[in-house]
N, C-alpha and C positions, 0 to 999 in steps of 0.2 A: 220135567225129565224127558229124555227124548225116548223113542220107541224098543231103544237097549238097555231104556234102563226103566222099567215099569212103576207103578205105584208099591210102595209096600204096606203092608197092614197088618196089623195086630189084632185080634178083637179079645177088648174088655170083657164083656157079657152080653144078654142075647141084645139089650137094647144097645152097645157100646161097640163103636170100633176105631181107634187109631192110626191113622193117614199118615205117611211119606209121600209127599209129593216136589213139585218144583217150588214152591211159596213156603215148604216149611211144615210142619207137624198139625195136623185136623182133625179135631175130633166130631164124629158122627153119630149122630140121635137117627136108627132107625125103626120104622113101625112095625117090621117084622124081623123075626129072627135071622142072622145071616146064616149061608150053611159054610160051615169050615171049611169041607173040602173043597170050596169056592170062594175063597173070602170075596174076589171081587163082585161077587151079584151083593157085596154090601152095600155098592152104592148107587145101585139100581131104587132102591126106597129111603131115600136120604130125607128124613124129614128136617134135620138143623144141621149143618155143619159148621163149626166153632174154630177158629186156628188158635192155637197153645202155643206153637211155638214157631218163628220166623224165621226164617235162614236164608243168607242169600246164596244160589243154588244157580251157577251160570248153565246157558242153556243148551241143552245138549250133554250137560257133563254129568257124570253118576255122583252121588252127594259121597263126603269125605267121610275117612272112617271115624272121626269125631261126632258127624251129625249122625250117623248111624246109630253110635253107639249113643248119644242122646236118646235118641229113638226111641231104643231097647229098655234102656231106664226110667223113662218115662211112662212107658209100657207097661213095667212090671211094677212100678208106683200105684199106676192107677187100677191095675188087676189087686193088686192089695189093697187098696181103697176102697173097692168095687165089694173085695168081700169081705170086708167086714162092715157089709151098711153105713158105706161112705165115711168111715170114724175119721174124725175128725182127727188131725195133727198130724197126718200121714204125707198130704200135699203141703205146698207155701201157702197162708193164709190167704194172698190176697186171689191165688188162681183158685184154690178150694171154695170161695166165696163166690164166684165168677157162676165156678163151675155148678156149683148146688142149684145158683136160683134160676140158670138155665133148666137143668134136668128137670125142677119142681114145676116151670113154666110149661116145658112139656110132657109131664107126664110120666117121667120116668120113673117104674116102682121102688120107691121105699125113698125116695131124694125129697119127696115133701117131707116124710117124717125126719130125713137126714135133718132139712134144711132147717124145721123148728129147732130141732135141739141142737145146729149149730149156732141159733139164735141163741140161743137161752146160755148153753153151757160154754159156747167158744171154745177158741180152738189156740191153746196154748204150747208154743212152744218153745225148745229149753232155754231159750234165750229172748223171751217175748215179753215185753213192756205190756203195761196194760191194753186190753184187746175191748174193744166196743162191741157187746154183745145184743141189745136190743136199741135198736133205732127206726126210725119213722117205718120202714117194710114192713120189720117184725110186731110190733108195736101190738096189733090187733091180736096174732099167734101169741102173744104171749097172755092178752087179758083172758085168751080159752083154753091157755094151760093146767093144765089139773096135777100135773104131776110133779109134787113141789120139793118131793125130797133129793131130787140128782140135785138143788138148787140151794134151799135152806134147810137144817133138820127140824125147824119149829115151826107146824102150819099156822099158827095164828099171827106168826113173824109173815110169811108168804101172804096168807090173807090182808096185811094191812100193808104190804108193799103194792100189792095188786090194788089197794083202795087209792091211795098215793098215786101210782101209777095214772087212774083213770082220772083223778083231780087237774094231774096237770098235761093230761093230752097227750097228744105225740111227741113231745120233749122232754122224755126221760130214756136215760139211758143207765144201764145197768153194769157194772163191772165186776172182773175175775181176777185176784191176783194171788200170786204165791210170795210176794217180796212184801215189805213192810208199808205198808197204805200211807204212812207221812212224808214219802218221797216224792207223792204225784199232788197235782193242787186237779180238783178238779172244777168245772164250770156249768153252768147249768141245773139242769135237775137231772139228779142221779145217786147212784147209790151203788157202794163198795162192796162187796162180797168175800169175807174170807173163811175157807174152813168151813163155808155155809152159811156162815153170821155174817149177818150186817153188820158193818162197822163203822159206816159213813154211810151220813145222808145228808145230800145237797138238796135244799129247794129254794126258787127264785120262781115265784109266781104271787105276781099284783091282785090277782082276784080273789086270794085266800082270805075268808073274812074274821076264821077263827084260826087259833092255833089247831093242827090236826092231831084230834087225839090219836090215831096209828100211831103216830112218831114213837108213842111211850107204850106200845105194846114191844119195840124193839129193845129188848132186854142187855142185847148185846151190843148197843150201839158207841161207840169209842167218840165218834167225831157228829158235832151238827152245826150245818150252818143255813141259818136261814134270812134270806135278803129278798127286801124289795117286796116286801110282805106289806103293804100300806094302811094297809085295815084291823089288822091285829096289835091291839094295844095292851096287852100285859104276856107273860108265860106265865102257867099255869102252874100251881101249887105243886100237882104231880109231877113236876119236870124233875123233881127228885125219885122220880122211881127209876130214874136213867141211873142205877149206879155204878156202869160200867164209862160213863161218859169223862173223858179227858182233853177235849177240847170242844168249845160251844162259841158259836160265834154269829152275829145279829148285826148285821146292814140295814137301814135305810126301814124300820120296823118303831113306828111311834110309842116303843112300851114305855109308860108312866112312874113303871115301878117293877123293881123284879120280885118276885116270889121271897118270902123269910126263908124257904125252903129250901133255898139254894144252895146252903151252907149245908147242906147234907152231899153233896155230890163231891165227896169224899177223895176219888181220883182225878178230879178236876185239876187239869195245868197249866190251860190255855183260857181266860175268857175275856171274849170280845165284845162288848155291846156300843158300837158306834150307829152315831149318827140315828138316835131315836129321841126322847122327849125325856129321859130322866131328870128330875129335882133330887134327888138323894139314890145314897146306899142301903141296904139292909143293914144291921150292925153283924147280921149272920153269916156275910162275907167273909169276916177277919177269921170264921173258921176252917178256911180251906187252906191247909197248913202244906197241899203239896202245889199248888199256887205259881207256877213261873211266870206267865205273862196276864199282866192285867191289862185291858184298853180301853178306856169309858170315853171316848173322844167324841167331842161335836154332840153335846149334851148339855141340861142347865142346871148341873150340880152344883151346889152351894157349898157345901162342908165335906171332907170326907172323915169316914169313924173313926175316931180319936185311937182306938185299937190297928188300926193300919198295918202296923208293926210287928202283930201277930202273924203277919205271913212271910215266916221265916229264909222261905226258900224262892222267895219273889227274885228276879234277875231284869224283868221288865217290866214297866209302870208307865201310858202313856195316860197323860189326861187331858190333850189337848182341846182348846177352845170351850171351856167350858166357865162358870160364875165364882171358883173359888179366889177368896179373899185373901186366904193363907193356906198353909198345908201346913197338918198337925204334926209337932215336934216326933213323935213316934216313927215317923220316915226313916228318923237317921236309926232306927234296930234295925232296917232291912241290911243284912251285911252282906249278901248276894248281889245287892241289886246293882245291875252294869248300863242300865241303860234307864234315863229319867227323861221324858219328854214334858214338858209342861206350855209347848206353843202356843202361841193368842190367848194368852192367860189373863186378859187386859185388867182384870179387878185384882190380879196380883200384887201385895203391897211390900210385901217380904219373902224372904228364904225362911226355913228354918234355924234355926242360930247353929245347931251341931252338925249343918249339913256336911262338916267336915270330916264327921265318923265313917260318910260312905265311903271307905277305903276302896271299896271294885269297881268303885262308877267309873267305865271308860266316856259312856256319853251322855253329855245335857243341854238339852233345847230349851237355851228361855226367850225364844223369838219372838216378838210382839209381844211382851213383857211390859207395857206403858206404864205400870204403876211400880216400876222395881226402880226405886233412886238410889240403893244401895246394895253391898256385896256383904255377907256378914264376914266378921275375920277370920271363922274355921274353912273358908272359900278352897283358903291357899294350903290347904292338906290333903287336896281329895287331889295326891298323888298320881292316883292310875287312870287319871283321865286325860282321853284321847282326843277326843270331839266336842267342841265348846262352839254355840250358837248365841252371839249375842247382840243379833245384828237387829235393827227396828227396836231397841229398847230406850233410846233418848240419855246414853249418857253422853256426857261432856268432857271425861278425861277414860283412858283407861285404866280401871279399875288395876290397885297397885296386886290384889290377892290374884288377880288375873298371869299380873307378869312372873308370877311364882313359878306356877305348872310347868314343870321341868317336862313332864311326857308329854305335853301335849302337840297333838299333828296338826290337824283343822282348827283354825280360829277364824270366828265368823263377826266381826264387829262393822260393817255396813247400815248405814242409813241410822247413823246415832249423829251426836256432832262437838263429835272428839275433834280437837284443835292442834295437839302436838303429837309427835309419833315417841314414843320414852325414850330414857335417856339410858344409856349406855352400862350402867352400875345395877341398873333395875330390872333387866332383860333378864328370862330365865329360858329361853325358849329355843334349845340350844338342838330338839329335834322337830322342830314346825318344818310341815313340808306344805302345807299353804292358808296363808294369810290375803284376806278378804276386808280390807277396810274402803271399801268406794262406796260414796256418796256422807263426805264428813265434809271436816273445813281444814286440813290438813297443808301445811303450806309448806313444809320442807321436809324431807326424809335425809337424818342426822347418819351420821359417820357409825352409829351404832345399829344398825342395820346390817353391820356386815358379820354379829354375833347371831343371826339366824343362817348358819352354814349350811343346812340340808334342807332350805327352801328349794322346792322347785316349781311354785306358784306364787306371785304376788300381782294382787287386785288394786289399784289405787286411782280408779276414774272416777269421775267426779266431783272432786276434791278443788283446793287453791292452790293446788300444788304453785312453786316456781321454781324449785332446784331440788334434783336428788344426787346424794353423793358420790362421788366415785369409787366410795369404799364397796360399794355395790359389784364392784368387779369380785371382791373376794366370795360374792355366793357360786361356788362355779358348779352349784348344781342344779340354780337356774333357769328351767325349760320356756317358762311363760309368763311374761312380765305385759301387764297394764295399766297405763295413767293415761286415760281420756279422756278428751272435755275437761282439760286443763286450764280455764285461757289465757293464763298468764305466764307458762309453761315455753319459754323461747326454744332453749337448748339441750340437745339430746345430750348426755353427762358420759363423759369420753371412756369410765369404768364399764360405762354399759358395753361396748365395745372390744371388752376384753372374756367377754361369756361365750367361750367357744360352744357350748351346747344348749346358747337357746335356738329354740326353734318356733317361736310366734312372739313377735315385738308388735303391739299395739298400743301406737301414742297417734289417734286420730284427733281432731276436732280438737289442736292447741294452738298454738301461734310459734311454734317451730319454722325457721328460717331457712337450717342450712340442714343438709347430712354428709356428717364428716366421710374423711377419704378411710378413715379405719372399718369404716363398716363394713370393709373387706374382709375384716378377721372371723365376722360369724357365719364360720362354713357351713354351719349344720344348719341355719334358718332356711323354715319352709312357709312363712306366712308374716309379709310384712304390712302393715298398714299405718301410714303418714297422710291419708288423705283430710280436705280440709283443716291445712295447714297454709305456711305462706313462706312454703320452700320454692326456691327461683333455678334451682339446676339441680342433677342427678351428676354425681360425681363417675368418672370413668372407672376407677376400680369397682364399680354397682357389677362390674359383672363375673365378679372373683363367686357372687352367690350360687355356686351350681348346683343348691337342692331346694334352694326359690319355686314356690310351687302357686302360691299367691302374692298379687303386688297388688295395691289399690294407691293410687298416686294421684287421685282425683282432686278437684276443686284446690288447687293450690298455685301456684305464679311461674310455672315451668316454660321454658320459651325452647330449649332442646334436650334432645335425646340423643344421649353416648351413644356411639356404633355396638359401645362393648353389651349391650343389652340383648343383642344377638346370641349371646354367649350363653343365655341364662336356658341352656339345654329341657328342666323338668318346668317351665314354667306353665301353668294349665289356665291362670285367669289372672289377666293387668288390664288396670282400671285406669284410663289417664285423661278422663273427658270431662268440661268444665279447666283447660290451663290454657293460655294464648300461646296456643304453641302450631305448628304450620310441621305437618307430616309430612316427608319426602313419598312419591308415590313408588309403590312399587317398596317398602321402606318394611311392610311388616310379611313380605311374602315368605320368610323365613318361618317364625312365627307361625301361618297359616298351613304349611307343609307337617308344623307339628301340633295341628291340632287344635293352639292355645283360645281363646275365648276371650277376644282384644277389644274392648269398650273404649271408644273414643267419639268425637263430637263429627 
């Protein structure tokens, strides 16, 4: 500011005073009291001066009545802040956070005791996601907390958060919320807070060699997950005294066996125990009747309890990669269940025969399925499903219960070695929006192809493809089509050319010769790839593509290049290196003006 137009100042409290100057808004830590009827001998003993707010303020000129009025408001923020012992929610989080652990650093009265309890309790505002309250800073203030009730109402709930706490170091954090605790995922080690009560507890620490008995002093505990626990080999009988627990979940924790006890955890609806060392179930599991997600994954179960079936209200069942031989007929009473994972199931030797009672199953994984040679016949009734994975299981035709499933979207049948693609009378798949058959032996895709109307995905690389239909033009919903590593594959099929809305054509690595002059028609293509192929020209309507955004034309018998290639306005990356082809100089400076990312020899 220049000399008409002075500093201004507000002062907070005796240690507090608020600057207008040329830079912008500053707040001052002094060591002795300022006298009002002078503010300016406030900055005569300036022990820290902090800027809050920036302004750009040309020189010479008096600041606008905007920044003034900022000023004023900010002023009268922090004179309310000030007296109510810094309470918390008064400022923006991240400047009140700022602001405290400067005051606390020097000294300023009552801003240590502010600062702990903005540790502890945070500072919640009306529209604040959850707020990180204890981390590495506070860490130490909080193990010399005594005062547990602003915090939990139950001190032997605080005394075992504080043991917790010291177990896993300076990596726990503590949380406040007012919204529902199953919105947020948290990470780490930490612990949820609502209402006072613990409700969540995350722990992820390698050195733990027992289970921590605290855990089960937390009476009100909804949620636990514990991972990466390497040393602890069972849970403990008491884990039932958790009876407020509803979801429980176990990463990378070698347990042997879980407790018979389990079956008491009455509001349990979520349990997860992957990736630990189980051989079996409890049979006291089939008693947790309100039960939605089960997940035994990446374990060496043998059997599961013939009762299964008792958990009525189950909706998800994963059991991936685990020693089961069969799954017991009682599956098909789950009439909830929407989702069946049974991936890498490789001693799998069958289905259940009535797997077709599951009326709700939208989804089922039988991926790496090696011992499945058969579909049973109730396959083709499990109407509401959506998602079929049946790719790496070794069949040789498409199963006929397969082509039933009138709902189904995703079909996953890759890396089998299916021969024919069905025939026309047999197709039910009248809403498949993408099919995945690459890496089969697949040699011609039939005129019936064109009763999948609302594809707009198909997968067919790796295959012996040599001809697909033209009836192919009729999907015109289309977006993404691939047959790669075809090698017997000459000619791209003139239907394909009529898909005004694909927009990624990959037929790489075939023995494709020519590409027709119609390729003009597919306006909307943003991703083309023909390379290593034994294409010998680029036709001149190539430049009708003007939303071409990729081209790879590499490794093929190209000797020129249409002018009309100029034309291809969004082009961002063309690959043409590896063809006997002799570049005019000066030839791609178009190209280089926009940017594109031009690979040649």
């Amino acid at each position: 500011m220049s000399k008409d137009h002075p500093k201004e100042e507000i002062i907070i409290n005796e240690s507090l005073t608020l600057e207008l100057n040329s830079r912008g808004i500053d707040l001052l830590i002094h060591e002795d009291v300022p006298n009002e009827s002078n503010s300016t001998l406030a900055n005569k003993n300036v022990k820290y001066r902090k800027q809050v707010k920036e302004f750009p303020i040309k020189k010479g000129m008096p600041p606008s009545s905007e920044i003034k009025k900022e000023f004023h408001k900010l002023g009268t923020l922090l004179k309310k802040w000030s007296e109510g012992s810094f309470a918390s929610g008064v400022l923006p989080l991240k400047m009140e956070a700022e602001l405290l652990r400067v005051l606390a650093d020097y000294k300023v009265p009552g801003a240590e005791a502010a600062a702990k309890r903005f540790a502890v309790q945070g500072a919640l505002s009306s529209n604040s996601r959850l707020r990180k309250l204890i981390d590495y800073h506070y860490y130490q203030k909080f193990l010399e907390l005594d005062d547990y009730e602003a915090i939990i109402e139950n001190k032997d709930e605080f005394k075992a958060l504080k043991s917790l706490v010291e177990q896993c170091a300076e990596i726990f954090s503590i949380y406040f919320s007012k919204k529902k605790f199953n919105k947020f995922q948290l990470a780490g080690n930490n612990c949820l807070i609502k209402d006072r009560k613990i409700i969540w507890l995350n722990i992820s620490k390698e050195s733990l060699k027992n289970f921590p008995q605290e855990i089960l002093k937390l009476k009100n505990l909804k949620k636990l997950f514990l991972k990466w626990a390497r040393r602890i080999t069972f849970l403990p009988e008491e884990i039932s005294e958790l009876r407020e627990l509803e979801w429980l979940k176990t990463f990378d924790c070698p347990f042997k066996e879980l407790p018979e006890s389990i079956g008491n955890l009455k509001k349990l609806k979520t349990l997860k125990i992957r990736d630990a060392s189980l051989t079996s179930l409890p049979n006291s599991i089939t008693h947790l009747t309100n039960l939605k997600i089960l997940d035994i994954s990446f374990n060496e179960i043998e059997q599961l309890p013939e009762e299964i079936g008792m958990l009525k209200n189950l909706k998800k069942l994963i059991l991936n990669r685990n020693k089961f031989t069969e799954i017991p007929d009682s599956i098909t009473n789950l009439k909830k269940l929407r989702v069946l994972s049974l991936f890498a199931l490789r001693h799998l030797e069958k289905l259940p025969k009535n797997i077709g009672n599951l009326k709700n199953l939208r989804v089922l994984n039988l991926k790496l399925c090696y011992g499945l040679k058969r579909l049973p016949r109730s396959f083709k009734k499990l109407k509401s499903l959506r998602n079929l994975r049946l790719d790496d299981c070794g069949f040789k035709k498409i199963p006929k219960s397969v082509l039933g499933l009138r709902n189904l979207r995703w079909l996953n049948l890759a890396r089998n070695s299916i021969k024919k693609f069905p025939k026309h009378a047999n197709i039910k798949w009248n809403k498949l929006l993408r099919l995945k058959l690459k890496y089969n032996a697949i040699k011609t895709i039939p005129d019936s192809i064109k009763k999948l109307k609302r594809l707009n995905k198909l997968e067919l690389g790796f295959n012996r493809l040599k001809k697909i239909s033209n009836s192919i033009s009729e999907l015109k919903r289309l977006k993404i089509i691939e047959f790669s590593n075809n090698f017997h594959f000459n000619k791209l099929p003139e239907g394909l050319m009529k898909l005004k809305d694909l927009k990624i054509l990959d037929a790489h690595a075939n023995s494709i010769e020519a590409i027709p002059e119609s390729i003009k028609n597919l306006k909307n293509l943003s991703e083309l790839y023909l390379n290593h192929n034994k294409i010998k020209k680029i036709p001149e309507s190539f430049g009708a593509l003007k939303n071409l955004r990729k081209l790879n034309l590499s490794s093929n018998l190209i000797t020129h290049l249409p002018k009309s290639l100029e034309n291809l306005d969004n082009l961002e990356f063309f690959i043409i290196d590896d063809n006997p082809i002799k570049i005019p100089l000066g030839y791609f400076k178009k190209f280089e003006r926009r940017e594109t990312i031009f690979i040649h020899d």
